[in-house]
Backbone as CSV, one residue per row, in Angstrom:
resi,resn,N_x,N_y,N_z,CA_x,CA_y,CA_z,C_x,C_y,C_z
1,UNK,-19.373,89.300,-13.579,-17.968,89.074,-13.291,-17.712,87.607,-12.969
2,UNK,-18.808,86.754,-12.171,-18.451,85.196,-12.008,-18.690,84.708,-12.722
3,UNK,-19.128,85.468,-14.044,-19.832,84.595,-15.299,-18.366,84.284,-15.903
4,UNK,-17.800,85.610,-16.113,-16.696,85.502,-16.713,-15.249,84.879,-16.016
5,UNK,-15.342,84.529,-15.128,-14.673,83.873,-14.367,-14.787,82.731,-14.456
6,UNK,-15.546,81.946,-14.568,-16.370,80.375,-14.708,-15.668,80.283,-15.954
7,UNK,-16.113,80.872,-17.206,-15.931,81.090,-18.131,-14.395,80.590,-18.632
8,UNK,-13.563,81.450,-18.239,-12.179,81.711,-18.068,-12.088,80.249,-17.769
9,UNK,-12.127,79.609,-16.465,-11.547,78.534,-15.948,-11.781,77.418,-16.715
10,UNK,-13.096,77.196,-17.138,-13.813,76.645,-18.205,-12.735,76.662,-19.403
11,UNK,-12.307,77.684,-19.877,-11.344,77.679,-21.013,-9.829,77.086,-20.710
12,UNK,-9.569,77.526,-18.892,-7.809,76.706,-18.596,-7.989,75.544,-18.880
13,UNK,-9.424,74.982,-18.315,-9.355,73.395,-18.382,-8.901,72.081,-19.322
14,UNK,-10.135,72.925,-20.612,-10.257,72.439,-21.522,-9.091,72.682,-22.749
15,UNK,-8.087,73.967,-22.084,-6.873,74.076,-22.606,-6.119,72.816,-22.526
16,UNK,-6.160,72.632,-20.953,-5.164,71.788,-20.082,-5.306,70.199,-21.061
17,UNK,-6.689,69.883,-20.617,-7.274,68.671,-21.542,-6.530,68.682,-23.154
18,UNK,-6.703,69.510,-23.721,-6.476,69.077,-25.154,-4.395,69.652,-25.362
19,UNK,-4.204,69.713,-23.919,-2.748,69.647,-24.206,-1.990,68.622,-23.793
20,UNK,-2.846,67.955,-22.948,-2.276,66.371,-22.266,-2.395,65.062,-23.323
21,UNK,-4.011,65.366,-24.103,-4.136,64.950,-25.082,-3.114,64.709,-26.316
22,UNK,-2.804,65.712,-26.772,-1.387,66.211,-27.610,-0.477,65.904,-27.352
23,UNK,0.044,66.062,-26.194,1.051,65.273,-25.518,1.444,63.975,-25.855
24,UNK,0.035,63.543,-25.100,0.060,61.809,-24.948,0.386,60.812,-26.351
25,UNK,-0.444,61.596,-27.162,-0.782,61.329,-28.790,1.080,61.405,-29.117
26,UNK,1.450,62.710,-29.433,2.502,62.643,-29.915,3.720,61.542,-28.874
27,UNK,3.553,61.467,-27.759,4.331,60.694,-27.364,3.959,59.333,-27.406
28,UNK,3.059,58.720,-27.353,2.755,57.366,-28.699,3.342,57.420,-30.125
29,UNK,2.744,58.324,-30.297,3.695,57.987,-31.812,5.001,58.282,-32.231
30,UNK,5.957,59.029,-31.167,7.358,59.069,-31.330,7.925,57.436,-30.287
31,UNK,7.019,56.868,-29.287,7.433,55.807,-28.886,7.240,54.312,-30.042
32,UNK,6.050,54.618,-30.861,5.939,53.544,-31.609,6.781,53.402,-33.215
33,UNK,7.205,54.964,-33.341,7.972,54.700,-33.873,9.600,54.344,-33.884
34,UNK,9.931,54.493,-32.637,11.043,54.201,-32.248,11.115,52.457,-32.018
35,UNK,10.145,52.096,-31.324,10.055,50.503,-31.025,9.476,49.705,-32.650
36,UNK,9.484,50.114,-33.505,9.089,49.558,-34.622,10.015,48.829,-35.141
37,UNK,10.041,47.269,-35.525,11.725,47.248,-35.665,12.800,47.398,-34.811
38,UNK,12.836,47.564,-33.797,13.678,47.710,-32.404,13.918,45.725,-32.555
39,UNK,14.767,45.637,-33.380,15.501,43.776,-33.164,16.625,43.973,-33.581
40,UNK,17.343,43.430,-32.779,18.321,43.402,-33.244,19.206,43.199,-34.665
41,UNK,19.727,43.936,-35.306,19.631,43.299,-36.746,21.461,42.601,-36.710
42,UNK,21.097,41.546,-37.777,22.088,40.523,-37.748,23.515,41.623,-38.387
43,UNK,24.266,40.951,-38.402,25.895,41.237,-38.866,25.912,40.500,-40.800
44,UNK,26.464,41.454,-41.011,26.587,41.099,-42.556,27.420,40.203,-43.184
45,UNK,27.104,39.267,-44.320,27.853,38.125,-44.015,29.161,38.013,-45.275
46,UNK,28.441,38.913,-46.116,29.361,39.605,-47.304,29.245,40.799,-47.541
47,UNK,30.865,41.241,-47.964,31.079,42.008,-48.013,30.403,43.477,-48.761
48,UNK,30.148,44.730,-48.282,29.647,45.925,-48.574,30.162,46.565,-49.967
49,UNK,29.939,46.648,-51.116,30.561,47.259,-51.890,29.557,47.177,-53.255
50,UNK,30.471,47.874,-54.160,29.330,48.394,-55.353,30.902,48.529,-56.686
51,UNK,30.504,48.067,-57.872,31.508,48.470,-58.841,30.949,49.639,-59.707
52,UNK,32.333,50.454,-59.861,31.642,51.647,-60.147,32.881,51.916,-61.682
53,UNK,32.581,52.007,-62.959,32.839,52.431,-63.940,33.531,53.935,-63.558
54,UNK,34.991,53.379,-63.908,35.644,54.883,-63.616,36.526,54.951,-65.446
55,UNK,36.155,56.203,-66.217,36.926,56.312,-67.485,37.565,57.400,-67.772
56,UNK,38.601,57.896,-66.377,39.422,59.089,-66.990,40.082,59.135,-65.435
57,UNK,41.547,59.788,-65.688,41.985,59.844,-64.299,41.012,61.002,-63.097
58,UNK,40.321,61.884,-64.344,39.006,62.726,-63.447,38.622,62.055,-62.670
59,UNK,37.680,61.144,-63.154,36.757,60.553,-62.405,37.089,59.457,-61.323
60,UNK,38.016,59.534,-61.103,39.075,58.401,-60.590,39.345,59.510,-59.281
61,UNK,39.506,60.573,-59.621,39.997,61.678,-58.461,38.621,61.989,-57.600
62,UNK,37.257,62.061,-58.767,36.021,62.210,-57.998,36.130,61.846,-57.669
63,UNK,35.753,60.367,-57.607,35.596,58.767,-56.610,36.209,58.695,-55.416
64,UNK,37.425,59.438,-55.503,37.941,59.710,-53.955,37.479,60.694,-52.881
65,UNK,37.196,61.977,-54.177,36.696,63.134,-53.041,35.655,62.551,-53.119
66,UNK,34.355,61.584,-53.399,33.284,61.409,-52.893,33.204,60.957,-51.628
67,UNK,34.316,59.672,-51.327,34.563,58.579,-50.235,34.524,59.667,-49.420
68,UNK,35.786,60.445,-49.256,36.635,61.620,-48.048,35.014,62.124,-47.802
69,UNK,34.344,63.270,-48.616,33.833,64.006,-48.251,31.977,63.078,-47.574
70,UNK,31.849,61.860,-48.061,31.042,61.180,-47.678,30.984,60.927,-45.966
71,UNK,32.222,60.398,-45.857,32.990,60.438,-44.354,32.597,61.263,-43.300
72,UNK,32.908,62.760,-44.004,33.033,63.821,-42.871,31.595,64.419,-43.146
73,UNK,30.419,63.705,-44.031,29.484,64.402,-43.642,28.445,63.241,-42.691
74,UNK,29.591,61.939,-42.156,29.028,61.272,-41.640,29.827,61.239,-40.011
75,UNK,29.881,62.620,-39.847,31.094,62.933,-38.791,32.307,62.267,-38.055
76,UNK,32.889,61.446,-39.152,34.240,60.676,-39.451,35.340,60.865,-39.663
77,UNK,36.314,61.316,-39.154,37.348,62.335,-39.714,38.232,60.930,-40.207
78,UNK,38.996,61.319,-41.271,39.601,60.443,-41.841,40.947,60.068,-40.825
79,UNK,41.730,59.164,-41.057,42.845,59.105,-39.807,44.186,58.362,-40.775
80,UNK,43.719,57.734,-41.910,45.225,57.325,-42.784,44.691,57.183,-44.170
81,UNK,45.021,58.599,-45.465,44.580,57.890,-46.820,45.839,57.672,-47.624
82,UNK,46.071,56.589,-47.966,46.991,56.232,-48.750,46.318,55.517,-50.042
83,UNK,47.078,56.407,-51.073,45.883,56.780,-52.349,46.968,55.356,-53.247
84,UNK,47.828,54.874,-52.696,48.788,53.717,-53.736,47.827,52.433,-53.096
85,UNK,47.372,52.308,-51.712,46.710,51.233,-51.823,45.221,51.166,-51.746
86,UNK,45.017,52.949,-52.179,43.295,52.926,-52.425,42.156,52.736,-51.414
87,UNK,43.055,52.967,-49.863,42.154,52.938,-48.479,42.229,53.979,-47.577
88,UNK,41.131,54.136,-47.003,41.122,55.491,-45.881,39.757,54.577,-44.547
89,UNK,41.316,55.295,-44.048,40.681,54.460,-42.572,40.314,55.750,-41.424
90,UNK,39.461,55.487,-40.662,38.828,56.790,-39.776,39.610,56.984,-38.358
91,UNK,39.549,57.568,-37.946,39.400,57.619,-36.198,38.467,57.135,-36.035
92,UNK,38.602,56.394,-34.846,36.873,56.098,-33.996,36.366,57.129,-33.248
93,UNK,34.919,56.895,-33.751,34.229,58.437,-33.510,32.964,57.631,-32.706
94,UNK,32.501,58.096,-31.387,31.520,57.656,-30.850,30.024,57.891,-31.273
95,UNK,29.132,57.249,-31.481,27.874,57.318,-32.182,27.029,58.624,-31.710
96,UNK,26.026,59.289,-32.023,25.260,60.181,-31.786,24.542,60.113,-30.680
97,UNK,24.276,60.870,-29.842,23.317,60.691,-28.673,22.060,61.443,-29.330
98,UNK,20.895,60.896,-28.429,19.489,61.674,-29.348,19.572,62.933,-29.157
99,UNK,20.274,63.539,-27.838,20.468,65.477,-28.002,21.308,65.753,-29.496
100,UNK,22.189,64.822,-29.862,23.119,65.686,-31.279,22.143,65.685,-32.345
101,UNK,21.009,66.599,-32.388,20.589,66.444,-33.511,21.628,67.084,-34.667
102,UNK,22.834,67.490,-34.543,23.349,68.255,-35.642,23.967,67.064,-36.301
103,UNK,23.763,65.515,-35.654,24.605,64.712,-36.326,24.249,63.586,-36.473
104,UNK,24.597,62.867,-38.027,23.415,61.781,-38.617,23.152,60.680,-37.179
105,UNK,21.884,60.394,-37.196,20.923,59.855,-35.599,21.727,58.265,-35.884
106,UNK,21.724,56.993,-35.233,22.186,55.664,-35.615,20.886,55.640,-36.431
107,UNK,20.904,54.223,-37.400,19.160,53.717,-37.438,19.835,51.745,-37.695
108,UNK,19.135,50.971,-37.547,17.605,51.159,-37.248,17.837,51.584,-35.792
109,UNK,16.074,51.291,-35.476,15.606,51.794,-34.291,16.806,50.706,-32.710
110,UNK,16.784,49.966,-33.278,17.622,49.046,-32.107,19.371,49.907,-31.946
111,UNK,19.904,49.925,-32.768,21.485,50.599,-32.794,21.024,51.946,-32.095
112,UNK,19.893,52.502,-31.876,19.729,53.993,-31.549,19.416,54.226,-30.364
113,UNK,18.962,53.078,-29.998,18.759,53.006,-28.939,19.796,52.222,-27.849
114,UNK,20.982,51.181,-28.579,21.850,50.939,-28.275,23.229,52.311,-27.639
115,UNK,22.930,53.002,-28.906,23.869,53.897,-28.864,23.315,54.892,-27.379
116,UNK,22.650,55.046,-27.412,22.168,56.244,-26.075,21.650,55.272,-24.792
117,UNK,22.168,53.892,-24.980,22.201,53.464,-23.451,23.769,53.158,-23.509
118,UNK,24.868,52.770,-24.066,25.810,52.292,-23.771,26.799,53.709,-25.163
119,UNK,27.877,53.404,-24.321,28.953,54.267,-25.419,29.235,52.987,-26.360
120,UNK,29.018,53.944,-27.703,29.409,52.675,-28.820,30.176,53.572,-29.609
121,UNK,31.175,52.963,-30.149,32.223,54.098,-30.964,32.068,53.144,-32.577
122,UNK,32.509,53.693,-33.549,33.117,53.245,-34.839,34.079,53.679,-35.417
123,UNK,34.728,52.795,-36.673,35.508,53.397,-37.115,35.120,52.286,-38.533
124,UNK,35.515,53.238,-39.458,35.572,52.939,-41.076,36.738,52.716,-42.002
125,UNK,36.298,52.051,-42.657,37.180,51.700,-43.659,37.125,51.328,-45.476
126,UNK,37.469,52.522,-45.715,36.946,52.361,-47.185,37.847,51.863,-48.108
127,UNK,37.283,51.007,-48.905,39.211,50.094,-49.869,38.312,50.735,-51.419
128,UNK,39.121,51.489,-52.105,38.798,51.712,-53.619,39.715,50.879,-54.442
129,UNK,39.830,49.807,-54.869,40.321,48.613,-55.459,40.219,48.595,-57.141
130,UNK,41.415,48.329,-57.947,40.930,48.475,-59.669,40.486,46.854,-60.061
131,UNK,39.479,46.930,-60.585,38.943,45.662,-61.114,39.875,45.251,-62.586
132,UNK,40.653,44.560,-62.589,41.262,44.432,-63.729,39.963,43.159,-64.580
133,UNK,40.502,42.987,-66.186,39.814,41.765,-66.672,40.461,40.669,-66.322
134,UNK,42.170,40.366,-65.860,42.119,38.887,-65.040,41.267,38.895,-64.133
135,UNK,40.925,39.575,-62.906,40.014,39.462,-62.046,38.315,39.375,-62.354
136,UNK,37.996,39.537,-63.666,37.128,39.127,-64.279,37.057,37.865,-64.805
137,UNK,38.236,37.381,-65.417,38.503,36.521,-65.730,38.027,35.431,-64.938
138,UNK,39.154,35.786,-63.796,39.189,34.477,-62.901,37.985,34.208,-61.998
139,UNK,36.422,34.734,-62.338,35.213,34.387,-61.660,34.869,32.768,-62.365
140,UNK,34.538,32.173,-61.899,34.210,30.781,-61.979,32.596,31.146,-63.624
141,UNK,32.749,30.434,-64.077,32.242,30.590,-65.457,31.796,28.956,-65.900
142,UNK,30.203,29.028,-66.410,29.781,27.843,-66.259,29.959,27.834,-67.975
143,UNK,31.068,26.647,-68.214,31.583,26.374,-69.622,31.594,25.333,-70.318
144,UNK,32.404,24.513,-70.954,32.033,23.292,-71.698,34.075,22.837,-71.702
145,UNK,34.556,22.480,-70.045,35.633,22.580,-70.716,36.344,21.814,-71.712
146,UNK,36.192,20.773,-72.284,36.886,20.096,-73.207,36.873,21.785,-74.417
147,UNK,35.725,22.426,-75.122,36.062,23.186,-76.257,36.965,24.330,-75.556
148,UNK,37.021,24.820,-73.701,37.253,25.651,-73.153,39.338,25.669,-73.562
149,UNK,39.455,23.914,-73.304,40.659,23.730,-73.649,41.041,23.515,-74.824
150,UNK,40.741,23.360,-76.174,40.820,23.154,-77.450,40.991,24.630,-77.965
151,UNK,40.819,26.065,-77.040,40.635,27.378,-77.820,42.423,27.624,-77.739
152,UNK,43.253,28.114,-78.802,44.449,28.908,-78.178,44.548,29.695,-77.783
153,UNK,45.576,29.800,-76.357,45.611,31.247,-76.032,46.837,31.894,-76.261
154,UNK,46.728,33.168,-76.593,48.009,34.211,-76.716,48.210,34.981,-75.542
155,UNK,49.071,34.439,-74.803,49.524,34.943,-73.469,50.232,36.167,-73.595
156,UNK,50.623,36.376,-75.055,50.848,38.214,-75.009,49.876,38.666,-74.634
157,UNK,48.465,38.142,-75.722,47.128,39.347,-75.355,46.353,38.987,-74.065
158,UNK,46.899,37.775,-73.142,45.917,37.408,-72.304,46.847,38.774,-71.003
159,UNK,48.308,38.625,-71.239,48.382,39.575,-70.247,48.331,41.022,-70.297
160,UNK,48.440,41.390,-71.769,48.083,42.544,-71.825,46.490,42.653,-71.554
161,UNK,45.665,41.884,-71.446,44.088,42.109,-71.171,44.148,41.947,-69.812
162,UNK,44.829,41.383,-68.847,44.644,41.275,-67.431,45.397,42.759,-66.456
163,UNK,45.716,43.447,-67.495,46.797,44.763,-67.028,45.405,45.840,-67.148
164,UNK,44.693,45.732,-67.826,43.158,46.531,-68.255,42.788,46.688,-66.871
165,UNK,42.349,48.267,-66.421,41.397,48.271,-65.615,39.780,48.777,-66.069
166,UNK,39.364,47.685,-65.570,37.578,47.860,-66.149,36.709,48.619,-65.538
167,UNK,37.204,49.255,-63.989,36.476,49.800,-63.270,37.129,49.465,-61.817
168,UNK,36.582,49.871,-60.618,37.225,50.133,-59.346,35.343,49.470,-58.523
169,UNK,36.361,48.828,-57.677,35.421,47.790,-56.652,35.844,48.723,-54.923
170,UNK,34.581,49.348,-54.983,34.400,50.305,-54.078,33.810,49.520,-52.355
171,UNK,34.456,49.288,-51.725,34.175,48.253,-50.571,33.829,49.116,-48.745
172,UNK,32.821,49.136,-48.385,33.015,49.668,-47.304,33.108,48.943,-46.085
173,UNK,33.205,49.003,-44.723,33.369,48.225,-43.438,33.412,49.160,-42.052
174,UNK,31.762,48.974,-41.714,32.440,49.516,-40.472,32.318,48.631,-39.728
175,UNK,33.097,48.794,-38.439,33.818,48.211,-36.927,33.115,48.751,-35.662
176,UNK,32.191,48.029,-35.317,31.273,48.546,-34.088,31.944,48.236,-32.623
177,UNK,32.134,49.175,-31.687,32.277,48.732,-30.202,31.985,49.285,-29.532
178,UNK,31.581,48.549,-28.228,30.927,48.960,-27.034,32.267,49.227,-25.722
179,UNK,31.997,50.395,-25.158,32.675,50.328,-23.800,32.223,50.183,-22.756
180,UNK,33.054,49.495,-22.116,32.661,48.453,-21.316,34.256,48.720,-19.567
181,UNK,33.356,48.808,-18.638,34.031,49.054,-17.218,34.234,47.545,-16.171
182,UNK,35.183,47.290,-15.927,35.489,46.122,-15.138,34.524,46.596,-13.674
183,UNK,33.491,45.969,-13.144,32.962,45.804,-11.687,33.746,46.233,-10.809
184,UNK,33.080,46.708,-9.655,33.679,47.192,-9.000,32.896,46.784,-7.413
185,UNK,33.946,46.413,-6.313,33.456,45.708,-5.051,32.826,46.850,-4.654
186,UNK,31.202,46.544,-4.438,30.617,47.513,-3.632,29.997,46.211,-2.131
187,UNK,30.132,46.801,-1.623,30.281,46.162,-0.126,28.860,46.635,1.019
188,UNK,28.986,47.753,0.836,27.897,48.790,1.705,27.701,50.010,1.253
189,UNK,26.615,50.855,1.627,26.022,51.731,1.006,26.550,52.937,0.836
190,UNK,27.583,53.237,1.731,29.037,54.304,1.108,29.537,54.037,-0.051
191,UNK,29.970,52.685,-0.063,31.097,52.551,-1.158,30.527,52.444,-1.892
192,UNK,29.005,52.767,-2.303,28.590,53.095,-3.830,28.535,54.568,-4.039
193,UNK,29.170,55.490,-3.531,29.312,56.850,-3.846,30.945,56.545,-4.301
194,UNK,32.010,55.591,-4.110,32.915,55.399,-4.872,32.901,54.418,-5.741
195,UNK,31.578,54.116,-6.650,31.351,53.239,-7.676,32.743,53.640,-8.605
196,UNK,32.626,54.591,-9.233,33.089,55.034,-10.761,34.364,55.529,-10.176
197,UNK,35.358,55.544,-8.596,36.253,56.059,-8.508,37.572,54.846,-8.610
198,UNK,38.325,55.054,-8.808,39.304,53.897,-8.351,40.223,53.606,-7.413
199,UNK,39.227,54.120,-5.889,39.569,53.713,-4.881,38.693,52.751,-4.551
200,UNK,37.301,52.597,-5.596,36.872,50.884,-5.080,37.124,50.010,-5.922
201,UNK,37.641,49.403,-5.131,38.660,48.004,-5.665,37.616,46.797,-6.877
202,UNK,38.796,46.449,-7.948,37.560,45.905,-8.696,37.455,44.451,-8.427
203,UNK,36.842,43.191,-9.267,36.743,41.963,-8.562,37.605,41.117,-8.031
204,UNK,38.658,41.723,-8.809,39.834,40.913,-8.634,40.926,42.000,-7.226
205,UNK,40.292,42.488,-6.624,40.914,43.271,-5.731,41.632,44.426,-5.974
206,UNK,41.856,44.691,-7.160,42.907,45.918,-7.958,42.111,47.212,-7.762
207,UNK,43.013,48.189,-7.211,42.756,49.767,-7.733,42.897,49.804,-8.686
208,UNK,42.251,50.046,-9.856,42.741,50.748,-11.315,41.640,51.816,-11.660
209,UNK,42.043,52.791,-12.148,41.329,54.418,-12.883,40.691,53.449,-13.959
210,UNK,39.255,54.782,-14.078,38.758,54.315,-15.381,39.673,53.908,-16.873
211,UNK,40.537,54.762,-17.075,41.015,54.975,-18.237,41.651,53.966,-18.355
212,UNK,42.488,53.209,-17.411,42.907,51.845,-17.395,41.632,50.892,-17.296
213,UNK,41.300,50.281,-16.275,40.255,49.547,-16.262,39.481,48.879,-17.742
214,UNK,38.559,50.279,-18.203,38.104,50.154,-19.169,38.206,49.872,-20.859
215,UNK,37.734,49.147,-21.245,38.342,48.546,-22.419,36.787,48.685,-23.812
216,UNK,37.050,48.304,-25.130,36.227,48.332,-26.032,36.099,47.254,-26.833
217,UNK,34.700,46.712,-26.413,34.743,45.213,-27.012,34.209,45.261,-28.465
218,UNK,34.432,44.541,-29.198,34.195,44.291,-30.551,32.914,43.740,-30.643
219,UNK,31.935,44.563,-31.551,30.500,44.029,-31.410,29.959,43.838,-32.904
220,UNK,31.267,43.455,-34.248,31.236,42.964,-35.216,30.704,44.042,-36.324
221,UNK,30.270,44.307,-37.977,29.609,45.110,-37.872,28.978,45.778,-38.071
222,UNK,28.700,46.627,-38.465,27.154,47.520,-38.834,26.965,47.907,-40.308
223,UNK,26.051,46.851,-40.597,25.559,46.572,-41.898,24.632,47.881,-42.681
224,UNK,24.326,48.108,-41.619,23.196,49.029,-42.190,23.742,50.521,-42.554
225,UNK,24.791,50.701,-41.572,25.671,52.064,-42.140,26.607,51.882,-42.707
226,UNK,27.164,50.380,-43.269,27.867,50.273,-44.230,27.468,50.627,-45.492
227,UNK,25.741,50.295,-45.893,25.188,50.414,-46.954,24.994,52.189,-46.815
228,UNK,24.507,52.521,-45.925,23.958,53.932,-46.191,25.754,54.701,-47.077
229,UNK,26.471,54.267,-45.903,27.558,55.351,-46.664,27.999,55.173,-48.016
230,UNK,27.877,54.042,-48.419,28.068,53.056,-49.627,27.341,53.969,-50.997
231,UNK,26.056,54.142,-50.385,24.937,54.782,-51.499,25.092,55.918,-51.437
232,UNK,26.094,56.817,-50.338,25.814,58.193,-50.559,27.399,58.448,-51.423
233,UNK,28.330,57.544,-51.198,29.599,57.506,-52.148,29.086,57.372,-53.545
234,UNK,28.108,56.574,-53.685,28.034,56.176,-55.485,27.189,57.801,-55.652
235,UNK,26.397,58.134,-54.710,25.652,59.407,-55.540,26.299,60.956,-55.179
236,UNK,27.174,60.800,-54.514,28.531,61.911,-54.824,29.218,61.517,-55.713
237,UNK,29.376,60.539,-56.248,30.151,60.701,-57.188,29.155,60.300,-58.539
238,UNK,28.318,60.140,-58.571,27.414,60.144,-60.087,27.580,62.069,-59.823
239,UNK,27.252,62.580,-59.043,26.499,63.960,-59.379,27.995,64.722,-59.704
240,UNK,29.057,64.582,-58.607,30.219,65.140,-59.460,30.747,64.721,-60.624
241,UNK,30.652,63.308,-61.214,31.441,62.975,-62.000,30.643,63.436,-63.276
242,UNK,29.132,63.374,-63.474,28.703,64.146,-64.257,28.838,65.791,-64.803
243,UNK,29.089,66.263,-63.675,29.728,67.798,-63.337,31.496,67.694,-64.273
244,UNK,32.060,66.581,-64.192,33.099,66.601,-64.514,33.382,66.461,-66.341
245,UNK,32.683,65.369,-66.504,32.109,65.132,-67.847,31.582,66.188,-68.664
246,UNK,30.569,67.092,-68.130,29.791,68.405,-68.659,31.078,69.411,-69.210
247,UNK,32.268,69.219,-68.187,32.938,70.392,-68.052,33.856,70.386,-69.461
248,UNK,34.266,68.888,-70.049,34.948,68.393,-70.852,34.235,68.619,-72.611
């Protein structure tokens, strides 16, 4: 009976051991992958966008339900689409905390970790724009101008060619901010149980409530989920617009 007892304990131990082990292990490698890349990444210096060949008012209608439905699977609810000037702008929607796993995480590793120490909100803005051939035109073009000016032009066909749309210049932008609480006079070790109330007065001596007080600073903006949503618009709409094409 103390054999099997020894035995037994012998087995909690070496349970215990190879579960601290496991532990430890996996929590190294969910810490190293989180700090991997944890730098700050810079602000983008041109603009987000992709030209996308649109040849039927179909595919012109995809291209929109791709944007919309791209949006709301990036939990964005749309907030103004006005389809004459080809933009849809969001509500600001506050970023994911690491409990929402039901909702896309920030990345990189620095914004994710931004986001679950400070409230950071966004909001989007998508412009679907028609690329005409004047706007082709008018890209700077390395030429020979003396023969450039010797060619005639027929300003019937030059404006009927600048009325052409060649395709739609698909542009995204999001708008990052942090919220942010005006200080508050803490004096002695009571009046930090009325930190967050607005009966302690802030630097400037004022009572004011959070909801006043607090404001959302502009933190320029996020390059990296400009591109992600960018690439998941062009491949909602390759996979529908092909769907659309098939159907024809």
């Amino acid at each position: 009976m103390q054999r099997q007892n020894g035995s037994f304990k012998m087995m909690r131990q070496n349970a215990t051991r190879w579960s601290a082990a496991i532990l430890l292990l996996c929590s190294g490698a969910v810490a190293l992958a989180l700090l991997t890349g944890c730098e700050m990444p810079k602000e983008p210096t041109s603009p987000t966008q992709a030209r996308v060949e649109v040849s039927s008012p179909e595919a012109l209608e995809s291209l929109w339900k791709s944007a919309d439905k791209t949006l709301r699977d990036y939990a964005f609810e749309p907030d103004r689409k006005d389809r004459a000037e080809g933009v849809i702008v969001t509500r600001p929607e506050t970023s994911a905390a690491w409990f929402e796993f039901w909702r896309p995480q920030p990345t990189p590793a620095y914004t994710w970790w931004e986001s679950n120490l400070h409230p950071i909100r966004q909001q989007v803005t998508v412009t679907i724009q028609p690329v005409t051939a004047q706007s082709i035109a008018d890209q700077p073009i390395v030429t020979d101008q003396a023969v450039k000016a010797s060619q005639p032009v027929d300003s019937a066909a030059a404006s009927e060619a600048s009325a052409m749309v060649s395709g739609y210049l698909v542009t995204v932008v999001v708008d990052s901010y942090r919220y942010s609480l005006t200080e508050r006079q803490i004096d002695n070790p009571a009046a930090a149980l009325r930190m967050f109330s607005h009966l302690a007065p802030t630097e400037t001596g004022q009572r004011e409530r959070q909801s006043v007080a607090g404001r959302w600073l502009p933190l320029g903006r996020d390059g990296a989920l400009e591109e992600a949503i960018l690439q998941r618009i062009l491949r909602h709409y390759n996979r529908d617009n092909s769907k659309v094409a098939a159907s024809h």
